[in-house]
BALOBA-1460 file (C-alpha; in Angstrom, 3 decimals):
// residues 323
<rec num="1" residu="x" x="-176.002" y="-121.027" z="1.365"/>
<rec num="2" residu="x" x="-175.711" y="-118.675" z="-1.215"/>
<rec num="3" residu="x" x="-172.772" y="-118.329" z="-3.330"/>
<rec num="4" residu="x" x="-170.936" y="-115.196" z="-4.089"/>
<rec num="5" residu="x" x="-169.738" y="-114.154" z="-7.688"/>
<rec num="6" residu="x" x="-166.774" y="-111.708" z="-8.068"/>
<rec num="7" residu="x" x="-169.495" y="-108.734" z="-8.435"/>
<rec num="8" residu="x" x="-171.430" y="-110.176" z="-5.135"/>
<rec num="9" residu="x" x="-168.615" y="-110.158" z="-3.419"/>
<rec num="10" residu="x" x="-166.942" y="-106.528" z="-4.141"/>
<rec num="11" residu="x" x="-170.576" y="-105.156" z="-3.313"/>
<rec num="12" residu="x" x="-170.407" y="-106.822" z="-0.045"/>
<rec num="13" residu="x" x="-166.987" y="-105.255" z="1.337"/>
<rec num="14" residu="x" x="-168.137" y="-101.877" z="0.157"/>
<rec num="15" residu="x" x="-171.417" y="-102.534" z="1.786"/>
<rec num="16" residu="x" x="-170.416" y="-104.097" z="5.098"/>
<rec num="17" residu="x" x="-169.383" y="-100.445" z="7.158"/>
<rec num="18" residu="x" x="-172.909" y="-99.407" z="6.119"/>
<rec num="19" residu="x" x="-174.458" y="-102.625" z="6.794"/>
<rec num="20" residu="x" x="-172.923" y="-104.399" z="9.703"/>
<rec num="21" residu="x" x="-173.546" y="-108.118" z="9.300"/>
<rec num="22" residu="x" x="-175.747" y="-107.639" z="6.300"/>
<rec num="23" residu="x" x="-178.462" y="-106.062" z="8.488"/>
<rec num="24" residu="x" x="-182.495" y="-105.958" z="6.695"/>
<rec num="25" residu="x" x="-181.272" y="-109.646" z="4.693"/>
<rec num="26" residu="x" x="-183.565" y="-112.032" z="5.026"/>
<rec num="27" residu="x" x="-183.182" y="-115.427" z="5.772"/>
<rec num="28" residu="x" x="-179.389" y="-114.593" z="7.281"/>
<rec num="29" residu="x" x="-178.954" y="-115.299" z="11.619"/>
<rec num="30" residu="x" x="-175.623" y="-114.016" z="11.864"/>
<rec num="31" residu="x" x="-173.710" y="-112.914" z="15.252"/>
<rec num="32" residu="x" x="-170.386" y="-111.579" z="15.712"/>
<rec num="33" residu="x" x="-168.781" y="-109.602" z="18.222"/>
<rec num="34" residu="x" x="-166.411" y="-106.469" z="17.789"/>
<rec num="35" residu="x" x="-166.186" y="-102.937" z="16.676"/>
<rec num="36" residu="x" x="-164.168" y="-104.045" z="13.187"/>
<rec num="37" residu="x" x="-166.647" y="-104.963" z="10.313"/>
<rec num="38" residu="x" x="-166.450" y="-108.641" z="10.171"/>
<rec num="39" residu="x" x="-169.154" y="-111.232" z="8.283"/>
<rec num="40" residu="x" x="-169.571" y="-115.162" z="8.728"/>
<rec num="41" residu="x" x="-169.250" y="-116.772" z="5.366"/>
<rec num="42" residu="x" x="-168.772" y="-120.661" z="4.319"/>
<rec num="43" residu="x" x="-165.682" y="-121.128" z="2.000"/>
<rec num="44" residu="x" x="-164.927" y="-124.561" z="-0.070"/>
<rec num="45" residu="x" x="-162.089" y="-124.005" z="-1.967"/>
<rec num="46" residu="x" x="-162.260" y="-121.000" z="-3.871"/>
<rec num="47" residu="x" x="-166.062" y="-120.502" z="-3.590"/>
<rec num="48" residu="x" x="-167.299" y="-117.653" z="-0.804"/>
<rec num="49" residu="x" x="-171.140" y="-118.258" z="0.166"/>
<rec num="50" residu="x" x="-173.597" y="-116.447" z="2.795"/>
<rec num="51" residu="x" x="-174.715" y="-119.421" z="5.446"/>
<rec num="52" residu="x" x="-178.780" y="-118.963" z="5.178"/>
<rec num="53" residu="x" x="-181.499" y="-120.316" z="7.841"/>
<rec num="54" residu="x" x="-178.944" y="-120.561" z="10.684"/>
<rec num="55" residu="x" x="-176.315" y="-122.641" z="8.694"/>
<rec num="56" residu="x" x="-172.683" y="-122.680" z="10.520"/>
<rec num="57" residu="x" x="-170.356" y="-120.315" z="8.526"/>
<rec num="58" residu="x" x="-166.518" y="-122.130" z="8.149"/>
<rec num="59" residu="x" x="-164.680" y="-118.462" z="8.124"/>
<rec num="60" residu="x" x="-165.026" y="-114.905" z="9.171"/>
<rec num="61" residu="x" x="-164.220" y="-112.544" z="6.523"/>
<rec num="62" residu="x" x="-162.657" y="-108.864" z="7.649"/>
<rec num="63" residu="x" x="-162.828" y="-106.271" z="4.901"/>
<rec num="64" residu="x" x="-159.592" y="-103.370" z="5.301"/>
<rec num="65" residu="x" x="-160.659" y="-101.192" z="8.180"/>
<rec num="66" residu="x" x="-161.671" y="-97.494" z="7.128"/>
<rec num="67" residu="x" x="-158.944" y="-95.046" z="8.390"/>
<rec num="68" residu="x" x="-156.251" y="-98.150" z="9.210"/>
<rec num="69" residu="x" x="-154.111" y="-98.134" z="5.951"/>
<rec num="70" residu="x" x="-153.153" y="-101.528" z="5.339"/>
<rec num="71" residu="x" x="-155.200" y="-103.152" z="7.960"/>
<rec num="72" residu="x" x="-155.899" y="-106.422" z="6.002"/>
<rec num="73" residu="x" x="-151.988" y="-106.769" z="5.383"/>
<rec num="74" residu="x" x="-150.859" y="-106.041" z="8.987"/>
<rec num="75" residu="x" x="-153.835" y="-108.844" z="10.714"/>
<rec num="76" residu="x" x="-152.479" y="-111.540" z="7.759"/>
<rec num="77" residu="x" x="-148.798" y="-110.449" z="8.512"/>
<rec num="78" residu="x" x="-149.014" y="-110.600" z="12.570"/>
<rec num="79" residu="x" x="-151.326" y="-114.188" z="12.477"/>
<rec num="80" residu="x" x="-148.790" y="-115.886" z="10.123"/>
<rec num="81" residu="x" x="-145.799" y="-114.455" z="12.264"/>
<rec num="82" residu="x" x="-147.606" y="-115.488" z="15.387"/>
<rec num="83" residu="x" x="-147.712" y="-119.402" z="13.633"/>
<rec num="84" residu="x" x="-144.293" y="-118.935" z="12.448"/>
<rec num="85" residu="x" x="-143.580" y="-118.887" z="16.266"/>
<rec num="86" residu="x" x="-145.313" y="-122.136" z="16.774"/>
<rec num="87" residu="x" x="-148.068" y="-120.239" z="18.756"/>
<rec num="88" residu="x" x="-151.691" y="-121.834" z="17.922"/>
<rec num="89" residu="x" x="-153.281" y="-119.221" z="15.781"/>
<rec num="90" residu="x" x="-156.401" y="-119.596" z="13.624"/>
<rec num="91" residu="x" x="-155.625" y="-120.155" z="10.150"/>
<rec num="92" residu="x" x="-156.070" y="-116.803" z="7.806"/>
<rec num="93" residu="x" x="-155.485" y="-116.157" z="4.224"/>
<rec num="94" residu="x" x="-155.474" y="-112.966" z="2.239"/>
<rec num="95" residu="x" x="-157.199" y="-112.854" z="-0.917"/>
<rec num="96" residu="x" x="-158.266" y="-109.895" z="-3.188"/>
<rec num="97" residu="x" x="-161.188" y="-109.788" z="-5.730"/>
<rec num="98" residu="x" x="-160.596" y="-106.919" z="-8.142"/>
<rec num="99" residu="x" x="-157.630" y="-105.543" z="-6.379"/>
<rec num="100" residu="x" x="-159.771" y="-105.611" z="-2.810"/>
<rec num="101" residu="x" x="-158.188" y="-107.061" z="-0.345"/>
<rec num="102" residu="x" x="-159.760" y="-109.115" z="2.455"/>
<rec num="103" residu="x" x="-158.852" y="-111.496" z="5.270"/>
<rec num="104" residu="x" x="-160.318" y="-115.027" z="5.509"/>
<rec num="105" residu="x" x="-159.798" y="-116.346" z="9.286"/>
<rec num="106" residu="x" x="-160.726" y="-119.603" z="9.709"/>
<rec num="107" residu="x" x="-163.002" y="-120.666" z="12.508"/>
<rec num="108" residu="x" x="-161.929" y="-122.797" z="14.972"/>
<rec num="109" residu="x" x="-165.249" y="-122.991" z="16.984"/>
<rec num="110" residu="x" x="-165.917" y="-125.965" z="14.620"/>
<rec num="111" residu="x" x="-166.266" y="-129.868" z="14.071"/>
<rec num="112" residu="x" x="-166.682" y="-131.664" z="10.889"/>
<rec num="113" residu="x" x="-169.588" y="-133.987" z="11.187"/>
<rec num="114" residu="x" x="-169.494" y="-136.856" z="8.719"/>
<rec num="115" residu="x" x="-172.127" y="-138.257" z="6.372"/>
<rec num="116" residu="x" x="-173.955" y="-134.668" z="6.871"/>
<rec num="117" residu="x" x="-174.384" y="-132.861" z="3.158"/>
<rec num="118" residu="x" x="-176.775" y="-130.436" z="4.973"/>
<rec num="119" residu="x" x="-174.956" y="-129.505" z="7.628"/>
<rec num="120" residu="x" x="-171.438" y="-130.140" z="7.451"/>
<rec num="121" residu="x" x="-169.528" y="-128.315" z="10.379"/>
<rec num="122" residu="x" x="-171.016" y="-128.486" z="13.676"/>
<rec num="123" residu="x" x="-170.526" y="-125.680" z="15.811"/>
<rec num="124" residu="x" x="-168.901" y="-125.803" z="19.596"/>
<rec num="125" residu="x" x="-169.542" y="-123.376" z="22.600"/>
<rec num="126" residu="x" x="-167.199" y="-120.521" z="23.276"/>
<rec num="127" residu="x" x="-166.868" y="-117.638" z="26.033"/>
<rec num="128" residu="x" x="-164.279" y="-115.098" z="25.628"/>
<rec num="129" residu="x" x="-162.874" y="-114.349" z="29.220"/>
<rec num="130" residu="x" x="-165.489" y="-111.124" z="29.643"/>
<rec num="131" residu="x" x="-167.967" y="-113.392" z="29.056"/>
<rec num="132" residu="x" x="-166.349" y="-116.158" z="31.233"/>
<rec num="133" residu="x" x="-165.568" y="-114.239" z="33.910"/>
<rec num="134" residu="x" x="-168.815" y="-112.270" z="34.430"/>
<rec num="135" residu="x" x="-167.663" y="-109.061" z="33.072"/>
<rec num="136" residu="x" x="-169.807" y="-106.244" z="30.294"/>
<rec num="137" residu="x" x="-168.246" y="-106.285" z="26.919"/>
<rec num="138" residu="x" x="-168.084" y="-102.408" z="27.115"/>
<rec num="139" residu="x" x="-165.636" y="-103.011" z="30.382"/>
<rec num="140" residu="x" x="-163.146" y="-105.226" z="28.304"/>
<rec num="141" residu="x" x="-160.256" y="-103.040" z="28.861"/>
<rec num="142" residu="x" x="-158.250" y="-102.753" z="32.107"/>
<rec num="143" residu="x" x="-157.522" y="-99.173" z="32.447"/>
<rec num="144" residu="x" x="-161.411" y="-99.035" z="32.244"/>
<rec num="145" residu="x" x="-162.610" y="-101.689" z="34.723"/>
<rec num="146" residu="x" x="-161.995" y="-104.878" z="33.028"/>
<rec num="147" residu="x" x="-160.018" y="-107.827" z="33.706"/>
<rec num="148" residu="x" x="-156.361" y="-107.769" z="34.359"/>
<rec num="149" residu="x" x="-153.845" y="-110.499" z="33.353"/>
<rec num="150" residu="x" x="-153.448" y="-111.883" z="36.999"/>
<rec num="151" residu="x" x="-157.631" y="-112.677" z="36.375"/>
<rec num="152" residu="x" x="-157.215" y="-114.171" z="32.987"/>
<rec num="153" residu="x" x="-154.667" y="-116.677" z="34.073"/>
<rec num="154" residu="x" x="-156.827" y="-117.472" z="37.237"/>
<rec num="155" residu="x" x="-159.392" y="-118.221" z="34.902"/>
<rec num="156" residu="x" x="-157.553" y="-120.471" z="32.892"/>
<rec num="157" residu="x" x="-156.294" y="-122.286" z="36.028"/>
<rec num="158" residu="x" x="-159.962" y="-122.836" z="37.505"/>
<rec num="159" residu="x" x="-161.641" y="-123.890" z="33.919"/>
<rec num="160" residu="x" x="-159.078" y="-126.109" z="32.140"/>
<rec num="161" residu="x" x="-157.378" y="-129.741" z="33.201"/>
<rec num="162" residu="x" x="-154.765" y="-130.133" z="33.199"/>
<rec num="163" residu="x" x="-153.936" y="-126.295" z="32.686"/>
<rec num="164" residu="x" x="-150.259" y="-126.396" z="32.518"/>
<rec num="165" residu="x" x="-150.237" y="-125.976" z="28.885"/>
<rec num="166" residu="x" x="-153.185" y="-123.427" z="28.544"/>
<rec num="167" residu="x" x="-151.407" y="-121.397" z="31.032"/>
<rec num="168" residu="x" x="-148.174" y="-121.122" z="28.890"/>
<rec num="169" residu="x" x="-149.954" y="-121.101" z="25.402"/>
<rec num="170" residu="x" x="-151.303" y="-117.613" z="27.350"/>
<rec num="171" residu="x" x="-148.023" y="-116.722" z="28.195"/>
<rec num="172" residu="x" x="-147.038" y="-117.189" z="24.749"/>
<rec num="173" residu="x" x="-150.163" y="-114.742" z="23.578"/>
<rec num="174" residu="x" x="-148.982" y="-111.889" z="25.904"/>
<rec num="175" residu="x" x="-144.829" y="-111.642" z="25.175"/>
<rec num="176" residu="x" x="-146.128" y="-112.189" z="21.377"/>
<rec num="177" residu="x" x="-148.587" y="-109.171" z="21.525"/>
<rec num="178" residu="x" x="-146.230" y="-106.831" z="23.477"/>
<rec num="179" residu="x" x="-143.893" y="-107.939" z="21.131"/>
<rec num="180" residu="x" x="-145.478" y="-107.294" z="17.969"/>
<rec num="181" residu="x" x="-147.645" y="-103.789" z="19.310"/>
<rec num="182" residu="x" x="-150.799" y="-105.263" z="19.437"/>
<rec num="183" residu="x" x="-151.812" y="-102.740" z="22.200"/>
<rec num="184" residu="x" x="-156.003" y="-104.312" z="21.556"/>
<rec num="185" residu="x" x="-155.276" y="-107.522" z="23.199"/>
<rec num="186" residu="x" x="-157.900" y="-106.721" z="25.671"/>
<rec num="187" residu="x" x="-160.040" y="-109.402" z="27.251"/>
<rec num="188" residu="x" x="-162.357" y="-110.510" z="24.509"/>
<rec num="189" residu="x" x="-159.445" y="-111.181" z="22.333"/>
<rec num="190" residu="x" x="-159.279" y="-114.387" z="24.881"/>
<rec num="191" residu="x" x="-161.646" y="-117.021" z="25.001"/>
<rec num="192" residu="x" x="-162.352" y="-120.527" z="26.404"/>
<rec num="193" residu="x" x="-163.496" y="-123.142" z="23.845"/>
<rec num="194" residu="x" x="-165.407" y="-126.039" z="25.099"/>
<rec num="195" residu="x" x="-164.426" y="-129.143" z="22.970"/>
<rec num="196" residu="x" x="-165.493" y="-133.060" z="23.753"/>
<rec num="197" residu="x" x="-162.261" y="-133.196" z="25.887"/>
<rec num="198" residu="x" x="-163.065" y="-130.263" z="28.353"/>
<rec num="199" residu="x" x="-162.448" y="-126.480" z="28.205"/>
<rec num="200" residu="x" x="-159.581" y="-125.301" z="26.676"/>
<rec num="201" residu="x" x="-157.680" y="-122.133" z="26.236"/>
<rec num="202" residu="x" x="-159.122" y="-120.897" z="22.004"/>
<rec num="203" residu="x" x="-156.540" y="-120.568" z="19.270"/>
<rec num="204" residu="x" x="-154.749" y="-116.880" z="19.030"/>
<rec num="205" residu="x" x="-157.427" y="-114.316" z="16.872"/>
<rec num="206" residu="x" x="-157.640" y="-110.461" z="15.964"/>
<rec num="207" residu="x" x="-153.526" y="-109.987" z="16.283"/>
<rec num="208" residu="x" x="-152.805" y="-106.793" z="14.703"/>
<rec num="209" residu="x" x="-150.152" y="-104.332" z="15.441"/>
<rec num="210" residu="x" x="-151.476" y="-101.358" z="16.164"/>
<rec num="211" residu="x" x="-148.325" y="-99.526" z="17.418"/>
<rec num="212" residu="x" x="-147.997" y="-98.417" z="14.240"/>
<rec num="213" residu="x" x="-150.722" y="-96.294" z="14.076"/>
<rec num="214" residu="x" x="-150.044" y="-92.852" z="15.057"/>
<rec num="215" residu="x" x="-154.092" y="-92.108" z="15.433"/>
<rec num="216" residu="x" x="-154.277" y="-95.138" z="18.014"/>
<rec num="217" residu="x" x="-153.183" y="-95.466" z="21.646"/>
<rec num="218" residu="x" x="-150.599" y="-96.398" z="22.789"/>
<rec num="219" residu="x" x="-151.841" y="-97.737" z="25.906"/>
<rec num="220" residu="x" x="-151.747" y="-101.930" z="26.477"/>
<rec num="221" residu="x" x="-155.240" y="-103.458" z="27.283"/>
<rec num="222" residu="x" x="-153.641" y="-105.290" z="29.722"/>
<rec num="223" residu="x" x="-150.913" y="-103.816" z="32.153"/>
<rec num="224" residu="x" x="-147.741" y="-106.006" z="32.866"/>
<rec num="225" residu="x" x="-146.460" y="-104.921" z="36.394"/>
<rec num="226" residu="x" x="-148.091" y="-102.394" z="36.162"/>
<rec num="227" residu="x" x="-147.463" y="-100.346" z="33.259"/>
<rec num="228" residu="x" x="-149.392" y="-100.079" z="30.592"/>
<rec num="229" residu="x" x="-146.594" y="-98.487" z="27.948"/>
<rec num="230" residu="x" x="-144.276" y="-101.016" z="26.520"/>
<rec num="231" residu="x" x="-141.968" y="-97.325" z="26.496"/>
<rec num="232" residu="x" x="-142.072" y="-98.044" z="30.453"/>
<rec num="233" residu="x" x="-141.709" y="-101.589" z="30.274"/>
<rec num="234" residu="x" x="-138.450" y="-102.980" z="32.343"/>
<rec num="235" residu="x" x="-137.182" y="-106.475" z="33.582"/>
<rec num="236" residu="x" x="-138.686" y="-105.780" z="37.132"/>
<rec num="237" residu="x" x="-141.923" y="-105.682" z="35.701"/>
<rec num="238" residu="x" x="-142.151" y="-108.547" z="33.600"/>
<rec num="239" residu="x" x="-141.438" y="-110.304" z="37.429"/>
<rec num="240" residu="x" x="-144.384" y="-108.236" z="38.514"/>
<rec num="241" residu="x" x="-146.389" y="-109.630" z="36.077"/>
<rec num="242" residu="x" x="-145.141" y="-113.213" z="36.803"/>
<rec num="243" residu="x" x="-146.112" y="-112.929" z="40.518"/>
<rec num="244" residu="x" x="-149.546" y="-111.701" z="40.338"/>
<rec num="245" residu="x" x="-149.956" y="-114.234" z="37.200"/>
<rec num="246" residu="x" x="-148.576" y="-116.746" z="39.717"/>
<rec num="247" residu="x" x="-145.779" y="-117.677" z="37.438"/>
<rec num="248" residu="x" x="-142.195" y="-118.273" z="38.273"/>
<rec num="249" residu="x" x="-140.264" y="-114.896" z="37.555"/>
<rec num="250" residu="x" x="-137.227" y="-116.068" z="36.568"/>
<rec num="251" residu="x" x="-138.813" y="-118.497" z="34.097"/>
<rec num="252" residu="x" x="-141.237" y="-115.579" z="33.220"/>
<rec num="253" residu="x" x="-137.965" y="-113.437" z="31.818"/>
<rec num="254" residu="x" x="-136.196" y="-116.479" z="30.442"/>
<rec num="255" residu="x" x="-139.158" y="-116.960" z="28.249"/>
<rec num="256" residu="x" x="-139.104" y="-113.151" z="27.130"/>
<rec num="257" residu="x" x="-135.572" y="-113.300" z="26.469"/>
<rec num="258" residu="x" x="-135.962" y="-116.273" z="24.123"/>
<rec num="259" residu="x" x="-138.917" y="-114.762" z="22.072"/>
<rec num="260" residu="x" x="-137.185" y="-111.404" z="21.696"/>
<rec num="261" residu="x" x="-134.106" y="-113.303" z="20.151"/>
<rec num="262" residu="x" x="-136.322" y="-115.368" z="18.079"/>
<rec num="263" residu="x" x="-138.835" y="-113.158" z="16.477"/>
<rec num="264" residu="x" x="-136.831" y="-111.180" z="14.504"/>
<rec num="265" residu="x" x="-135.824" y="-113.831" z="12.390"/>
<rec num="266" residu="x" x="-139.011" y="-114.835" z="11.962"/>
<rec num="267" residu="x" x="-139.783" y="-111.613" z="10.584"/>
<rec num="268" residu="x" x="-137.628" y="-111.515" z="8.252"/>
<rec num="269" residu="x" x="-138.946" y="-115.478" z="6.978"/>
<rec num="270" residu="x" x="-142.348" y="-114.264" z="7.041"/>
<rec num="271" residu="x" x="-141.715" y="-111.285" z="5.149"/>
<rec num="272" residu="x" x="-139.740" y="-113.022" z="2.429"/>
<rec num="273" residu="x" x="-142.939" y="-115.543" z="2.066"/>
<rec num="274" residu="x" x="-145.751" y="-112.942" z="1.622"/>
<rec num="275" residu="x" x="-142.961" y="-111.292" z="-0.537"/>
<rec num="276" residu="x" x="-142.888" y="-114.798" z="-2.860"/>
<rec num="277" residu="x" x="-146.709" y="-114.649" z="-2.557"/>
<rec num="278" residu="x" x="-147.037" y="-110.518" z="-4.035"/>
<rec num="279" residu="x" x="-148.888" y="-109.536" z="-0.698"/>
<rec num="280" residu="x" x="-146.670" y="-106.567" z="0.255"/>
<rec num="281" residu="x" x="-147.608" y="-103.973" z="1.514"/>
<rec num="282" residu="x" x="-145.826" y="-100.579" z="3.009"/>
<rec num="283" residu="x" x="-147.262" y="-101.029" z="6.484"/>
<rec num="284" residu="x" x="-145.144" y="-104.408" z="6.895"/>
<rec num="285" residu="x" x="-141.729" y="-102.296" z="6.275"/>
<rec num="286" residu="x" x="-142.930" y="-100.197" z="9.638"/>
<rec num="287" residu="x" x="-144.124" y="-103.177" z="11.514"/>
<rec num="288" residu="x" x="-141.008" y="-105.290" z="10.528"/>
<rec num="289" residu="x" x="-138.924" y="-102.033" z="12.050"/>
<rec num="290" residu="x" x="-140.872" y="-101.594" z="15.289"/>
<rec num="291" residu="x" x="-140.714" y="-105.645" z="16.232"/>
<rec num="292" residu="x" x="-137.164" y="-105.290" z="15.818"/>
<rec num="293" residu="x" x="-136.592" y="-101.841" z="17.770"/>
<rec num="294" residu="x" x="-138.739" y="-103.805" z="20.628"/>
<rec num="295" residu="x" x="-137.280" y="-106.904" z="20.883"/>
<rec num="296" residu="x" x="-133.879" y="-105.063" z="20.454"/>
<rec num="297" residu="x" x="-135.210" y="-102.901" z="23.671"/>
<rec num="298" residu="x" x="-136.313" y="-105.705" z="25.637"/>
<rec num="299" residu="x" x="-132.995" y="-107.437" z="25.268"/>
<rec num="300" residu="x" x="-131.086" y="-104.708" z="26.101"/>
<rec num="301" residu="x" x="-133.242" y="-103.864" z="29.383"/>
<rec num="302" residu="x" x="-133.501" y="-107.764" z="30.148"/>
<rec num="303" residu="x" x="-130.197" y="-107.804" z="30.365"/>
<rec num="304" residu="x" x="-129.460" y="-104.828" z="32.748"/>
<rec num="305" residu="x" x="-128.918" y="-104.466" z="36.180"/>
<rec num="306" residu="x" x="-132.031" y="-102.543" z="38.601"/>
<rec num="307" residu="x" x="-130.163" y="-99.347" z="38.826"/>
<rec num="308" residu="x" x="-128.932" y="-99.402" z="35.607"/>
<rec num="309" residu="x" x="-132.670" y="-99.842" z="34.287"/>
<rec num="310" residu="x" x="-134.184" y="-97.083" z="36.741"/>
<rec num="311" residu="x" x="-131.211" y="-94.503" z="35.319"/>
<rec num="312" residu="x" x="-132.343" y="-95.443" z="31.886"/>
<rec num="313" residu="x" x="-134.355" y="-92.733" z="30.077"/>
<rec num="314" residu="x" x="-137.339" y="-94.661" z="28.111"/>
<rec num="315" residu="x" x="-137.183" y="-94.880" z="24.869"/>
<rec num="316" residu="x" x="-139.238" y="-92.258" z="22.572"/>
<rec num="317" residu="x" x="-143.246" y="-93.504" z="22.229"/>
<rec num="318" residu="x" x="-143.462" y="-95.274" z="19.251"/>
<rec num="319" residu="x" x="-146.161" y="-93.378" z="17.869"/>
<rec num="320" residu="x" x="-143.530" y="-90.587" z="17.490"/>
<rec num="321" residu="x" x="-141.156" y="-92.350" z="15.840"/>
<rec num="322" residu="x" x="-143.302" y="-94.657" z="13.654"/>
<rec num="323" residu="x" x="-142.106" y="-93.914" z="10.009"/>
């Protein structure tokens, strides 16, 4: 490896949109996936170092994405809330060096080996569920030919045993990112990992709410019953979504219902801890405000009757109202 000093490091997030993956360095095999500048580092303790010769990295680091204001604050914000939740999310951590923030994400595509100075993480095989299922990267979204949600939970039937759990850790994933706005959770945002025991369904990665970006759609990735604007999102098509996921309906809404009532008191915790920790930032006021307008929504639409739902007029896109 090669370690990183303060200086090193500050070069390398002003570097990285100029130089994805540190492109021209020698001696660096580095491969990650995405459109958001990302790098492969190994991290023990404190200390930030480049993996050289083909070394397995322990963390991907994200530097703030150009044009997203707050973008390092919002990913760290939406992972903790998602563990908050007891949904299996990859460990991050937000760290600054001289007043730079960046977000360390743990990798979970990894094995300690023992007794092995040289290499000491060993690396494990994953396919996100483009990959798995067969499908080009540049197809990941729905609306533009890639896999639905009725595929995706397919998958995890066919590839996992037993996949009762997988299944409803996915569930968990999708009322979690409607919840939140994370409107990216497109199909590479899923993966499988293959561990010793078998395939099974990868820790959460990449939540972000980007609902409150005016500049950014505010289409889903992934339709539920159909729609694919949480504005136009009503009880009878969360039991769309459970048919064609092969899910029971009624449990399907029960589930929703339970989250909604849940989550905003989790925002609240979560805010108060990066609050103790000084990692506020003005983006988590208007994420903390749309969760709660959405699950609020949900509640109130769960809770209708069919006509009273079809009278209803949405609700005003939140990229309008975002503050």
């Amino acid at each position: 490896m090669r370690w990183l000093d303060d200086v090193d490091l500050l070069k390398l997030l002003v570097e990285m949109p100029r130089r994805p993956m540190l492109a021209g360095d020698s001696d660096m095999r580095l491969s990650l996936a995405g459109a958001q500048d990302k790098l492969p580092v190994l991290v023990v303790g404190d200390r930030i170092g480049l993996p050289l010769f083909g070394s397995p990295s322990t963390h991907i680091l994200k530097p703030a994405i150009e044009g997203i204001e707050g973008s390092v604050f919002n990913e760290g914000f939406c992972m903790a809330l998602a563990r908050a939740m007891g949904l299996d999310a990859a460990p991050s951590q937000i760290r600054r060096v001289q007043g730079q923030p960046y977000l360390l994400v743990k990798r979970y595509d990894r094995l300690p080996v023992e007794h092995t100075p040289a290499a000491p993480t060993q690396r494990l095989h994953q396919e996100d569920f483009c990959q798995a299922l067969g499908v080009p990267p540049e197809l990941k979204y729905q609306n533009e030919g890639g896999p639905d949600l009725a595929k995706a939970f397919a998958l995890l039937r066919s590839a996992t045993r037993p996949n009762a759990p997988h299944v409803l850790k996915l569930l968990g994933s999708v009322l979690f990112n409607t919840l939140i706005g994370n409107h990216d959770a497109h199909a590479k945002n899923f993966s499988l990992l293959c561990t010793p025991q078998g395939a099974v369904l990868a820790p959460m990665y990449d939540a972000l709410c980007t609902a409150v970006y005016p500049q950014l759609t505010d289409k889903m990735a992934m339709k539920i019953g159909g729609k694919d604007r949480f504005a136009e999102l009503h009880a009878r098509h969360w039991e769309q979504f459970a048919v064609s996921a092969g899910l029971s309906p009624a449990q399907v809404k029960k589930q929703v219902k339970r989250v909604a009532e849940r989550l905003p008191q989790q925002v609240r915790l979560v805010r108060a801890e990066f609050l103790h920790m000084e990692l506020l930032h003005p983006v988590l006021n208007q994420i903390s405000e749309l969760i709660e307008d959405r699950c609020a929504t949900t509640l109130r639409r769960l809770a209708m009757s069919t006509s009273q739902a079809e009278a209803e007029t949405d609700t005003p896109d939140e990229k309008s109202t975002a503050p």
